[in-house]
N, CA and C atoms as an extended XYZ file, in Angstrom:
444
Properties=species:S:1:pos:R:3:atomname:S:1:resname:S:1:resid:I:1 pbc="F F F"
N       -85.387       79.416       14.644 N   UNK     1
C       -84.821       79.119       15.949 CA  UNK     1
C       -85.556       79.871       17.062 C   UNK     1
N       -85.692       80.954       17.005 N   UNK     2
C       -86.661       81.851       18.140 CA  UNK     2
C       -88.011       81.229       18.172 C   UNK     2
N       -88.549       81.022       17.035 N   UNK     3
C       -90.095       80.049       17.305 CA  UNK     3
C       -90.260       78.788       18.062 C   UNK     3
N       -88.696       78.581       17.939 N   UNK     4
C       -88.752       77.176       18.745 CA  UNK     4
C       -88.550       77.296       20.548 C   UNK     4
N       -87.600       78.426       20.525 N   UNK     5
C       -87.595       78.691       21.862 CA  UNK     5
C       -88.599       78.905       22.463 C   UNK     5
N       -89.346       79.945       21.499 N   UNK     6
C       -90.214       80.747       22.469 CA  UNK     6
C       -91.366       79.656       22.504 C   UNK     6
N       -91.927       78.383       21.551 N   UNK     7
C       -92.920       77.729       21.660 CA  UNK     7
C       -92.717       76.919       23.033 C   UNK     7
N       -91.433       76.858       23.120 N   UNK     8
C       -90.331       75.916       24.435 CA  UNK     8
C       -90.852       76.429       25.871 C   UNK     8
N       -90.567       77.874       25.813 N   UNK     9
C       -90.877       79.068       26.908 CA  UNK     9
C       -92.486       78.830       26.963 C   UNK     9
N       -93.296       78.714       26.047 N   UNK    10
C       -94.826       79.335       26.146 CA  UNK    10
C       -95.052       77.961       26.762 C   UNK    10
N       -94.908       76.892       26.218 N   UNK    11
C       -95.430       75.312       26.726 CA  UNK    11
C       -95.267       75.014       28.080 C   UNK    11
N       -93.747       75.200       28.540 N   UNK    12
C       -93.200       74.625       29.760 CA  UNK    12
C       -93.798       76.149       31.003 C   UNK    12
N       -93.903       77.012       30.261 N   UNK    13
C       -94.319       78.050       31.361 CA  UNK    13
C       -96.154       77.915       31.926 C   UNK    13
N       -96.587       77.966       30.097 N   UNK    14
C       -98.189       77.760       30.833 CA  UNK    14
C       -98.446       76.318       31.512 C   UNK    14
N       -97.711       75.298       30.861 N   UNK    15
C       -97.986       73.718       31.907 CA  UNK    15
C       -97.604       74.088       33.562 C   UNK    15
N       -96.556       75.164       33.756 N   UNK    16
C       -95.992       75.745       34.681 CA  UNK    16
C       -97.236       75.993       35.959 C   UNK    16
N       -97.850       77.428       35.107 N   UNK    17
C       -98.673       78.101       36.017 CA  UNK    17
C      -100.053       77.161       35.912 C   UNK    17
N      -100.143       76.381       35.171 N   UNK    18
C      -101.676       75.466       35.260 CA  UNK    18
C      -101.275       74.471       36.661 C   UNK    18
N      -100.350       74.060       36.172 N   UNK    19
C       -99.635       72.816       37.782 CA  UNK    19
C      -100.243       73.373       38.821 C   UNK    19
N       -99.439       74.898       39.005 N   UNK    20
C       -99.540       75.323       40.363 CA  UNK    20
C      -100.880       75.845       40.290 C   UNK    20
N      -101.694       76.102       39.474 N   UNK    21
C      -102.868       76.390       39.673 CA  UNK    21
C      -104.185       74.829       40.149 C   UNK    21
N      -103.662       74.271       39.621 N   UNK    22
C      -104.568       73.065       39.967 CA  UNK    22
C      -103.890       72.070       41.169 C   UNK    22
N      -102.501       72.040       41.588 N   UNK    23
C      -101.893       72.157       42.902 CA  UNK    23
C      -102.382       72.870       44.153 C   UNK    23
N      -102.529       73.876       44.256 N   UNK    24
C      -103.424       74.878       44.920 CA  UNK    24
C      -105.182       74.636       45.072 C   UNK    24
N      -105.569       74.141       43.836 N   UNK    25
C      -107.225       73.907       43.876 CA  UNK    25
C      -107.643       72.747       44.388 C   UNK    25
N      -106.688       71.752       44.266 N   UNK    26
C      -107.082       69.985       44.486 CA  UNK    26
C      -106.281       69.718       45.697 C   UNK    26
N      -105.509       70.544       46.786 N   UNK    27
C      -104.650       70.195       47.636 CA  UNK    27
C      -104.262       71.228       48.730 C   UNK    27
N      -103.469       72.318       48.723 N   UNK    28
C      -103.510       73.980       49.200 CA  UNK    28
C      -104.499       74.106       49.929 C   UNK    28
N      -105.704       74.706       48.856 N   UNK    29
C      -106.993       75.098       49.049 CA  UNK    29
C      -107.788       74.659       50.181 C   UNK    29
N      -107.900       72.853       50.022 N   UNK    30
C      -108.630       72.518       50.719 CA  UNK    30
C      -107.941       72.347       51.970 C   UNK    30
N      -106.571       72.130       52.121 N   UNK    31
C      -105.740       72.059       53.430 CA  UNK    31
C      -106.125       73.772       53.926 C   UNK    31
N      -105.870       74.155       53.741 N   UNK    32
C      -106.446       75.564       53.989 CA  UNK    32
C      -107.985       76.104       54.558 C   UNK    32
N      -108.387       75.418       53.628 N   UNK    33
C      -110.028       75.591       54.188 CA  UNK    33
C      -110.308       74.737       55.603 C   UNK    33
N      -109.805       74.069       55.774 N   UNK    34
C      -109.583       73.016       57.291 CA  UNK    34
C      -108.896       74.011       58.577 C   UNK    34
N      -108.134       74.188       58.200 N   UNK    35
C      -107.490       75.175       59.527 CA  UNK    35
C      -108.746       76.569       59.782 C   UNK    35
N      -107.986       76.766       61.003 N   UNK    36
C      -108.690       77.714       62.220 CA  UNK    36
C      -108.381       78.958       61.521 C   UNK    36
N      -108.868       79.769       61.755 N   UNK    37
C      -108.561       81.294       61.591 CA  UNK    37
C      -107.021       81.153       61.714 C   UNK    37
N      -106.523       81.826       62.600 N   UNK    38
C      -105.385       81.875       63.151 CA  UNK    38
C      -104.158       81.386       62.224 C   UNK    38
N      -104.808       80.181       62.443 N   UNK    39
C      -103.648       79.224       61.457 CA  UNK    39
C      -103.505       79.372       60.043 C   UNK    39
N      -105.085       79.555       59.621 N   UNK    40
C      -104.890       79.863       58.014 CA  UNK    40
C      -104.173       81.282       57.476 C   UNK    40
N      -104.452       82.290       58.671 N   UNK    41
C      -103.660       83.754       58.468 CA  UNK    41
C      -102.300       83.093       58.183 C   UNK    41
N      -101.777       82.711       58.660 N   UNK    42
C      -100.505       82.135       58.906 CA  UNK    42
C       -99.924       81.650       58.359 C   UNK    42
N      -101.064       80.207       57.333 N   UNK    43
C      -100.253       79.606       56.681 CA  UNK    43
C      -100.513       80.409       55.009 C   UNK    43
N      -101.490       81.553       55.217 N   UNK    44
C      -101.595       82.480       53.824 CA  UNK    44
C      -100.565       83.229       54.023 C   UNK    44
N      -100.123       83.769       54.719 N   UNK    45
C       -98.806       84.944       54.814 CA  UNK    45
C       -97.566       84.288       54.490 C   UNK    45
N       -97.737       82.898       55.010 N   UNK    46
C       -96.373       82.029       54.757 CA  UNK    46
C       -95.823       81.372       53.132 C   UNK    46
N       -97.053       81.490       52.853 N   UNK    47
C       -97.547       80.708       51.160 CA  UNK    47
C       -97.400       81.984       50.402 C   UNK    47
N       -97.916       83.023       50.914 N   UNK    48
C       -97.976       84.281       49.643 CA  UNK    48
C       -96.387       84.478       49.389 C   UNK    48
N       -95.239       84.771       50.401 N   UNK    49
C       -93.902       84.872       50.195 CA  UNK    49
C       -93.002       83.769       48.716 C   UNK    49
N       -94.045       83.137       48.592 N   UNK    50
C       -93.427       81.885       47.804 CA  UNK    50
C       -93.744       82.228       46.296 C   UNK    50
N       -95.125       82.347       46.212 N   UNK    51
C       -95.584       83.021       44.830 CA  UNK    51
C       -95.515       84.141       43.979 C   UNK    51
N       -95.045       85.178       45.046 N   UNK    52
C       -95.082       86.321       44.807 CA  UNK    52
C       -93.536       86.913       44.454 C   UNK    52
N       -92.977       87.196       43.746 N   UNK    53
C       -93.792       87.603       42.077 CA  UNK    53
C       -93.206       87.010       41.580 C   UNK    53
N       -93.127       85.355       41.608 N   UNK    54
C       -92.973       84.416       40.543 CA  UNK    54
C       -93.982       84.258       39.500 C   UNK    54
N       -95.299       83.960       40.163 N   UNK    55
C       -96.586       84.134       39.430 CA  UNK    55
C       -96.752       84.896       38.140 C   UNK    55
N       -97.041       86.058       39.120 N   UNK    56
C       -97.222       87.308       37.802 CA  UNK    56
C       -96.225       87.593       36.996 C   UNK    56
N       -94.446       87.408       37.198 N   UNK    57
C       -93.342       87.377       36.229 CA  UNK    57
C       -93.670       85.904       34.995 C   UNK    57
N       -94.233       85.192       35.894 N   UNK    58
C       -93.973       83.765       34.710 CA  UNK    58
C       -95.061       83.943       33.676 C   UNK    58
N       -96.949       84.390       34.471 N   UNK    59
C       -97.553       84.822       33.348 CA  UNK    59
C       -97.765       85.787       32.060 C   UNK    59
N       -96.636       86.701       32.915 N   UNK    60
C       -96.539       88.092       32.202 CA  UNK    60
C       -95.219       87.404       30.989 C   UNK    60
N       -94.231       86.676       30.964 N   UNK    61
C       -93.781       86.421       30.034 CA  UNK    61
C       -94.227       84.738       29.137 C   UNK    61
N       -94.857       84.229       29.673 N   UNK    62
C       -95.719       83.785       28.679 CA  UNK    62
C       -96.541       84.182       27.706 C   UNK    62
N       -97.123       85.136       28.291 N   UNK    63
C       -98.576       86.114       27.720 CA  UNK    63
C       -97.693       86.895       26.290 C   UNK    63
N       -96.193       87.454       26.756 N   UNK    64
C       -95.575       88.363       25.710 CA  UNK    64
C       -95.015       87.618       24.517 C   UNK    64
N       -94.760       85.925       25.282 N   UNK    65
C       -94.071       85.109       24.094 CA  UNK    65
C       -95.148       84.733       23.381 C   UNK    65
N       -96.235       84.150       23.822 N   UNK    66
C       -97.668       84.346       22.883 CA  UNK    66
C       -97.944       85.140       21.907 C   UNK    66
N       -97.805       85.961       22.387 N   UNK    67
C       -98.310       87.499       21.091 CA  UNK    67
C       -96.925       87.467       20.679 C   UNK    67
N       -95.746       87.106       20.367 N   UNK    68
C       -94.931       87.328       20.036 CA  UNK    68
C       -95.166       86.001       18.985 C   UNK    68
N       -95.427       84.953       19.510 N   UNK    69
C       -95.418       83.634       18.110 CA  UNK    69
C       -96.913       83.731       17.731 C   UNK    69
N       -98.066       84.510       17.852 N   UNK    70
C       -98.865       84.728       16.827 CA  UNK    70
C       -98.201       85.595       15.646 C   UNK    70
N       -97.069       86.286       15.888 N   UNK    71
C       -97.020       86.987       14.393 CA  UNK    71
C       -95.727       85.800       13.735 C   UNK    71
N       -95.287       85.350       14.397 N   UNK    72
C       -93.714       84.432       14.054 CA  UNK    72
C       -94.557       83.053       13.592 C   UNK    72
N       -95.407       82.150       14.062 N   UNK    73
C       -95.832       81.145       13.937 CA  UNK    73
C       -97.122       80.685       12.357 C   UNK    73
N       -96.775       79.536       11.637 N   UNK    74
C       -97.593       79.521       10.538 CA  UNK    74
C       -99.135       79.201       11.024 C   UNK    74
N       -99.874       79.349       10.465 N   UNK    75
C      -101.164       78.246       10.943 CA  UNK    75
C      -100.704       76.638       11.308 C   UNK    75
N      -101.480       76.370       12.519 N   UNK    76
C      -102.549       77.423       13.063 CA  UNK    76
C      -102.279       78.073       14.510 C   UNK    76
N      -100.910       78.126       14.679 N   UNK    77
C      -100.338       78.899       15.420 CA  UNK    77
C      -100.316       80.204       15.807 C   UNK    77
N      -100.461       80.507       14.109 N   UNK    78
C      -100.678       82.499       14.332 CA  UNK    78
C      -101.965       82.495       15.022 C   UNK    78
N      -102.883       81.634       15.332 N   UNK    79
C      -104.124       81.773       15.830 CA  UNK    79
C      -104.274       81.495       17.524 C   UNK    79
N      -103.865       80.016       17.344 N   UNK    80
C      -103.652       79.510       18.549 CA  UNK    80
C      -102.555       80.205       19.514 C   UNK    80
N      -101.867       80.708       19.684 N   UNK    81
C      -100.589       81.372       20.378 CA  UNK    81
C      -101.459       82.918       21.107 C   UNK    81
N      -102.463       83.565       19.895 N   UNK    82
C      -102.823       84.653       20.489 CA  UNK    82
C      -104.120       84.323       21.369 C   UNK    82
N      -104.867       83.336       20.995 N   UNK    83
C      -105.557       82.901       21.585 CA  UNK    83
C      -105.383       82.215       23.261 C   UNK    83
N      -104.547       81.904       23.432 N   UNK    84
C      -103.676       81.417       24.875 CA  UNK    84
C      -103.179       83.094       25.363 C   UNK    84
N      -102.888       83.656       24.530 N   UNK    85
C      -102.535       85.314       25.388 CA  UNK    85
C      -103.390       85.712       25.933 C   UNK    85
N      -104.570       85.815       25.213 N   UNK    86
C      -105.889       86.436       25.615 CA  UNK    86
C      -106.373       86.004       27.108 C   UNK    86
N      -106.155       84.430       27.045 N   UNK    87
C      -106.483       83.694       28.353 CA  UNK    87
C      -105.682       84.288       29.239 C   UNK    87
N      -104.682       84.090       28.862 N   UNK    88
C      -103.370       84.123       30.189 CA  UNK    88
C      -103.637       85.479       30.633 C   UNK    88
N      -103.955       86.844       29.877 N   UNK    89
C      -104.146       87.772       30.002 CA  UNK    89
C      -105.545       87.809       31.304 C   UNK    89
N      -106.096       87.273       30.928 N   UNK    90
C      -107.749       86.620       31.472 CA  UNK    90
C      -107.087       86.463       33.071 C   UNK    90
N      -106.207       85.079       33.265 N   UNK    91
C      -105.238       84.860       34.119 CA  UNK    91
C      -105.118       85.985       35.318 C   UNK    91
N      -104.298       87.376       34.485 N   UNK    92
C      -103.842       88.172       35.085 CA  UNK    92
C      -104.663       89.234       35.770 C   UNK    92
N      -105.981       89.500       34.520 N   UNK    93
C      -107.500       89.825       35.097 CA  UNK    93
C      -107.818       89.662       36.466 C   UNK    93
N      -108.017       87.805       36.380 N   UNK    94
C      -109.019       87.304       37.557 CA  UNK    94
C      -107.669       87.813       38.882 C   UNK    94
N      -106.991       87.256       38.594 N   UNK    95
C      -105.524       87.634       39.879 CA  UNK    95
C      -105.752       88.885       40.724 C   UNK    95
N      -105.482       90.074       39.446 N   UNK    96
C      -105.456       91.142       40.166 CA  UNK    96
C      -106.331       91.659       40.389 C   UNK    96
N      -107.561       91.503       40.068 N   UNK    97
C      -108.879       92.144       40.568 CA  UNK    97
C      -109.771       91.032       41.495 C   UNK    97
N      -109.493       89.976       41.474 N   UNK    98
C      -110.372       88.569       42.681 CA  UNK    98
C      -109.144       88.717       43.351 C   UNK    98
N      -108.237       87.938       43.371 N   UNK    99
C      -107.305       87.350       44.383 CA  UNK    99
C      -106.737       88.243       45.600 C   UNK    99
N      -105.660       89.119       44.579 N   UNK   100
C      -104.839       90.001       44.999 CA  UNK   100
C      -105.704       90.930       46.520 C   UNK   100
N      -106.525       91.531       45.740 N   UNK   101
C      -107.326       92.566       46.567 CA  UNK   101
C      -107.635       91.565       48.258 C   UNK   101
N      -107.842       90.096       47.993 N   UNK   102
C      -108.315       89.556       49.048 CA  UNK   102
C      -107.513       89.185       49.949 C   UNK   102
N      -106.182       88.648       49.537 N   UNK   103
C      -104.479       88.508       49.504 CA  UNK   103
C      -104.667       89.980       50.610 C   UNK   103
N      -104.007       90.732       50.397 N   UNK   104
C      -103.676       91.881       50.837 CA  UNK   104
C      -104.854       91.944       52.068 C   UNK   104
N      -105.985       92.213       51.991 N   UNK   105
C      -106.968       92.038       52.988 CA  UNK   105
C      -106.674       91.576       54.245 C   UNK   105
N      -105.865       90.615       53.884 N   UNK   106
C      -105.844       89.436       54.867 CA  UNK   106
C      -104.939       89.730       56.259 C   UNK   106
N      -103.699       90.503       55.355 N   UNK   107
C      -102.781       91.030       56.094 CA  UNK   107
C      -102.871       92.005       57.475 C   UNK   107
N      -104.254       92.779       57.188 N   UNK   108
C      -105.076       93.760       57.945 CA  UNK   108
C      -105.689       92.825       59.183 C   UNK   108
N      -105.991       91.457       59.108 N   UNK   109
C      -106.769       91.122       59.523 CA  UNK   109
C      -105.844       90.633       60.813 C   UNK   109
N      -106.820       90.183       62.235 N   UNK   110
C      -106.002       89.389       63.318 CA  UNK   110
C      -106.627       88.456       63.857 C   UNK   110
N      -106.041       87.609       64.714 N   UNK   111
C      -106.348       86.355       64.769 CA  UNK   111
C      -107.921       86.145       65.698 C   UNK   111
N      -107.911       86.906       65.695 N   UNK   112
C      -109.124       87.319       66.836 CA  UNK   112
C      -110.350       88.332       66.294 C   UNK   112
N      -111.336       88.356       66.872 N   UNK   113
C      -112.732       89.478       66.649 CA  UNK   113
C      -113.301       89.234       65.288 C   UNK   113
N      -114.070       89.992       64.990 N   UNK   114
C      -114.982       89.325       63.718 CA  UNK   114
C      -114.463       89.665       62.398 C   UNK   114
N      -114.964       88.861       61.588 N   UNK   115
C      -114.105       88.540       59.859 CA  UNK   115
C      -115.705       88.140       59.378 C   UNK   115
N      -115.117       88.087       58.049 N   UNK   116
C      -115.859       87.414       56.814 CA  UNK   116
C      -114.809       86.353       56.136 C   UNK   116
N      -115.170       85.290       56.418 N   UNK   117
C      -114.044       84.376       55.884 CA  UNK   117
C      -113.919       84.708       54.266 C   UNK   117
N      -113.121       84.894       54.011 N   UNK   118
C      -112.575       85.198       52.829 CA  UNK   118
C      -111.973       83.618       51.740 C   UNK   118
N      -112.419       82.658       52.213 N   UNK   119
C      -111.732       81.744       51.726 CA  UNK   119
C      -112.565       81.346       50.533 C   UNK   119
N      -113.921       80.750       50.891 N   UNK   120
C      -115.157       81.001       49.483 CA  UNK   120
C      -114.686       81.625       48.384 C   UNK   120
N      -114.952       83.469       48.408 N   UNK   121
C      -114.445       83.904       47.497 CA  UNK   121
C      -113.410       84.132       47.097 C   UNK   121
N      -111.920       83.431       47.484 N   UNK   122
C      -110.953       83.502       46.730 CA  UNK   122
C      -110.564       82.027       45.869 C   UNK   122
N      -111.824       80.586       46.724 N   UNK   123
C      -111.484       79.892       45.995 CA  UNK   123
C      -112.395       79.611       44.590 C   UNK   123
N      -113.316       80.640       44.330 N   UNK   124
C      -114.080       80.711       43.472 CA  UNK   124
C      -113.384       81.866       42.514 C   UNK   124
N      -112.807       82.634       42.535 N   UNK   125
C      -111.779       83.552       41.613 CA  UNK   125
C      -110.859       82.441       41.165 C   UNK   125
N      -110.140       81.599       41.839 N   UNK   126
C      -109.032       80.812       41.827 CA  UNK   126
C      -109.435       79.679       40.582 C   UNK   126
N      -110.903       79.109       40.904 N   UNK   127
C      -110.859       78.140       39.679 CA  UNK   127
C      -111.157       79.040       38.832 C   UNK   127
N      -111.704       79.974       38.501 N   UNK   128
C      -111.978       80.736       37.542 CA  UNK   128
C      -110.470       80.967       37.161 C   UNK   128
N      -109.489       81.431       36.988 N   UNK   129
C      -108.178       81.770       36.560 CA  UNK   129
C      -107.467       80.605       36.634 C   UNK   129
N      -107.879       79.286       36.899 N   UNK   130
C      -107.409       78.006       36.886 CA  UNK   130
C      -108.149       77.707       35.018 C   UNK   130
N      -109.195       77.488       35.125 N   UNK   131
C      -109.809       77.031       34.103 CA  UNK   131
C      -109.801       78.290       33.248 C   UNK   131
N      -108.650       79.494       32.922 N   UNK   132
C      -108.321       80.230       32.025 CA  UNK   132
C      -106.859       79.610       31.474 C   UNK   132
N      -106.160       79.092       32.485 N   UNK   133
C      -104.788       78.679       32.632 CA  UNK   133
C      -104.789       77.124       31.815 C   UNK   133
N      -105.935       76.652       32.298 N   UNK   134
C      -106.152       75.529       31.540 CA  UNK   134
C      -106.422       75.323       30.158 C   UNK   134
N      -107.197       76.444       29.454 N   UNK   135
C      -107.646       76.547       28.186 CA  UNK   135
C      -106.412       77.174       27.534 C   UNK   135
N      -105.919       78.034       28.369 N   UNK   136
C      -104.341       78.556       27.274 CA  UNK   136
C      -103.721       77.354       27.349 C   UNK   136
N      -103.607       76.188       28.580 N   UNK   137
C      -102.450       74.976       27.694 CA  UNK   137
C      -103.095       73.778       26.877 C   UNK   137
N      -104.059       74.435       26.948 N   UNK   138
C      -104.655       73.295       25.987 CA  UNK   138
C      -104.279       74.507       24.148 C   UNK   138
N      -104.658       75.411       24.162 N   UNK   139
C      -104.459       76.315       22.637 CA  UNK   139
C      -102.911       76.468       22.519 C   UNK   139
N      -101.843       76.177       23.821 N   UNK   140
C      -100.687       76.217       23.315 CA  UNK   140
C      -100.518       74.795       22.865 C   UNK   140
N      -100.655       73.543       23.813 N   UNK   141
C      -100.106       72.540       23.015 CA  UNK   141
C      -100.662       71.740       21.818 C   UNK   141
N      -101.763       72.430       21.369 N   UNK   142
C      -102.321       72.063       20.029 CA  UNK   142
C      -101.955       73.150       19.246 C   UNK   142
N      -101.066       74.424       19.388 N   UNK   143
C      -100.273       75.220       18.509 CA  UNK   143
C       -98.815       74.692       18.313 C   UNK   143
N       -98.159       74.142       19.706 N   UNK   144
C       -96.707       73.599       19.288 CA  UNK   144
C       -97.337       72.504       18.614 C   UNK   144
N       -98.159       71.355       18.900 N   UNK   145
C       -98.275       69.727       18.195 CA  UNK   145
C       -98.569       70.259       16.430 C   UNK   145
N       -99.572       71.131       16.362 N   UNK   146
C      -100.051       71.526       14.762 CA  UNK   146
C       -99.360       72.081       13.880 C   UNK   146
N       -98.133       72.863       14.522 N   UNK   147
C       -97.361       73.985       13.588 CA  UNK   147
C       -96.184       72.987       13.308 C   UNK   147
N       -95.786       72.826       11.483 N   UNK   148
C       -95.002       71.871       11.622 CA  UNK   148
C       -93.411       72.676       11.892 C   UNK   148
């Protein structure tokens, strides 16, 4: 019964954070990259309130139910489950050392005088931890479909 939950929890959470990760890359992003200075401060300060700390709570308990059904799960689950941790872990990597740091940056910044647009390199961290998010739901749902 717990293998089933938690395969329940790991599936619907990483399809979760991949959505909003490829939501953000194919739509967000580029609405974002269109606006003015000004506006994009604005509509990043307005957007960060929303994610924060849904994000990092939803990956951080995916990542634990993972390593939790590599030891609970038969082949090839015990494989696949830790293998999606590792990613998601990856996930939490690119976040807090690309994103976050640039996130916060931003806050410093004003609508006026000189910048380094910061948008480039956060949307190049972003697919990078997109296409980590992606490979853990691809190793989870060929661990729930394989494990009978």
């Amino acid at each position: 019964m717990l293998e089933e939950v938690l395969s329940g929890v790991v599936l619907i959470g990483t399809g979760t954070v991949t959505g909003i990760f490829v939501a953000v890359l194919v739509s967000v992003g580029p609405a974002m990259s269109a606006m003015g200075r000004a506006e994009y401060l604005r509509a990043h300060a307005l957007l960060g309130r929303g994610y924060h700390p849904l994000m990092p709570i939803l990956v951080n308990v995916v990542t634990v139910s993972s390593i939790a059904l590599g030891w609970l799960a038969p082949a090839p689950g015990h494989v696949l489950f830790p293998v999606a941790a590792v990613l998601l872990i990856g996930v939490q990597a690119v976040s807090h050392l690309g994103n976050v740091p640039i996130n916060r940056s931003l806050s410093a910044l004003s609508a006026n005088g000189p910048w380094t647009d910061p948008r480039p390199l956060w949307r190049a961290w972003h697919r990078l931890r997109t296409v980590l998010a992606a490979l853990a739901l691809v190793a989870v749902t060929v661990a729930v479909l394989a494990t009978p």
